[in-house]
N, C-alpha and C positions, 0 to 999 in steps of 0.2 A: 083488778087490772090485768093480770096474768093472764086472767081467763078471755078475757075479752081479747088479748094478742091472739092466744090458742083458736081462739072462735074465725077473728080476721084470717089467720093464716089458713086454716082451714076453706075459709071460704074462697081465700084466693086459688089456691088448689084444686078447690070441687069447677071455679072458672076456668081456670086456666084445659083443665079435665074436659069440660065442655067444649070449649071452644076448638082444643084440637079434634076432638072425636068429629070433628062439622067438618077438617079439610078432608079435600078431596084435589087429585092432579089440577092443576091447571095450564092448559096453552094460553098464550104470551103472545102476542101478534104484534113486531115491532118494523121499524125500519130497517134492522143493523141485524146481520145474517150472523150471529153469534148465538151460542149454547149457551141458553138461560135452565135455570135450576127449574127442575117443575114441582119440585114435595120439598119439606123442608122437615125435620126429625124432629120426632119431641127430645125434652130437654128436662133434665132436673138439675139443679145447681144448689149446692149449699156447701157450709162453711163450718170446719172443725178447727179445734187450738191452733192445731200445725198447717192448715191448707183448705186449699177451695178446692170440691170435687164439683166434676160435671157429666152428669151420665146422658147419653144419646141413647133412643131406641131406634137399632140397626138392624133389626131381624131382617135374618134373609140377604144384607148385607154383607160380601166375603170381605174380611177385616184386614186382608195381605193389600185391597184394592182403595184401600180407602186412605185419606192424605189429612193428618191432622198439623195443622201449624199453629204455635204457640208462642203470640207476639207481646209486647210490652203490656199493651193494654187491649189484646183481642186476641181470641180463640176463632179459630177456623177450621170446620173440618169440610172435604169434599167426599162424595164418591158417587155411588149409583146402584141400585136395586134392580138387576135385572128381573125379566118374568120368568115362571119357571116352566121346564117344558118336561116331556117323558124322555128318556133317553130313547125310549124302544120308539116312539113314533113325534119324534121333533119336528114336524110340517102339517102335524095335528091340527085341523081347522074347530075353530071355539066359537061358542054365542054362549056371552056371558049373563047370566041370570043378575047376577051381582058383581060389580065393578071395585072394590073400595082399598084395594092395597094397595098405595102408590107406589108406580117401577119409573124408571129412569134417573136421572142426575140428581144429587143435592147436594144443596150448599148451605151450610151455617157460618153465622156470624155470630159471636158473642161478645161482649164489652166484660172486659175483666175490670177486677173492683184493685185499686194501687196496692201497692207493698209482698205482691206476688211474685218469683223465682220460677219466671217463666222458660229457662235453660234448662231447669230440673223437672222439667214435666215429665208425667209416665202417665202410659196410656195401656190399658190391656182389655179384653173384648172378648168379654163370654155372654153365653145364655142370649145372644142377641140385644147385649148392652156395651155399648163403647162407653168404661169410665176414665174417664183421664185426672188426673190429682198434680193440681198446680200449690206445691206448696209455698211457704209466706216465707218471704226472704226476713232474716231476723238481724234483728238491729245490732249496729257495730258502733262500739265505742270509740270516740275518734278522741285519743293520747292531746292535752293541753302541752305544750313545749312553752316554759317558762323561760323568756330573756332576760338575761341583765342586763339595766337600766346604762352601764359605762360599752357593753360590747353594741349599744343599738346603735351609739352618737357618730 
């Protein structure tokens, strides 16, 4: 049985693996003159004794620029990818051979799993990994106060 979890999970992974390597940007053509997200970051999420981590791939992402919010039952983070230029010639005209690193806006949403201490979040951002560590609010024992039966009447 173990093995066949291992197997599942794995597979879910190699999908999940797939499926992002397939986006690419999208424009959005709507009624409402508002800034829609155009990429959305991949995402790892998993769970240790003390807390739920959540890594985002930010490469290329400046980390000072980015807004993570960390609500009862949702993680949010925003920012944006700019494209990169030369310092020495930034008006540099390009024809691109290959297109595939999404630049501009992004927005995640994540649904957090209950009993998380989402006040205690920490969030730090190296190698081009935003991990944020939402640890699990741990259980408090709530004191029985015993009445007596002549002080209730």
């Amino acid at each position: 049985m173990a093995n066949d979890d291992q197997w599942q999970r794995e597979m879910q992974r190699y999908l999940a693996h797939f499926h992002r390597a397939g986006k690419r940007p999208t424009i959005v053509f709507s009624q409402h003159a508002q800034a829609a997200p155009v990429w959305t970051p991949a995402m790892d999420m998993y769970e240790t004794s003390d807390a739920v981590i959540v890594l985002f791939d930010l490469a290329g992402v400046e980390a000072d620029k980015t807004e993570v919010h960390a609500e009862p039952h949702m993680l949010v983070i925003r920012g944006m990818r700019r494209e990169r230029r030369s310092p020495t010639r930034p008006d540099e005209q390009r024809s691109y051979l290959a297109l595939e690193i999404p630049y501009g806006s992004f927005e995640r949403s994540v649904r957090l799993p209950p009993g998380l201490d989402t006040g205690a979040a920490q969030a730090s951002y190296r190698e081009g990994l935003l991990e944020i560590t939402l640890p699990k609010r741990v259980a408090r024992q709530v004191p029985i106060t015993v009445e007596d039966a002549a002080h209730a009447s």
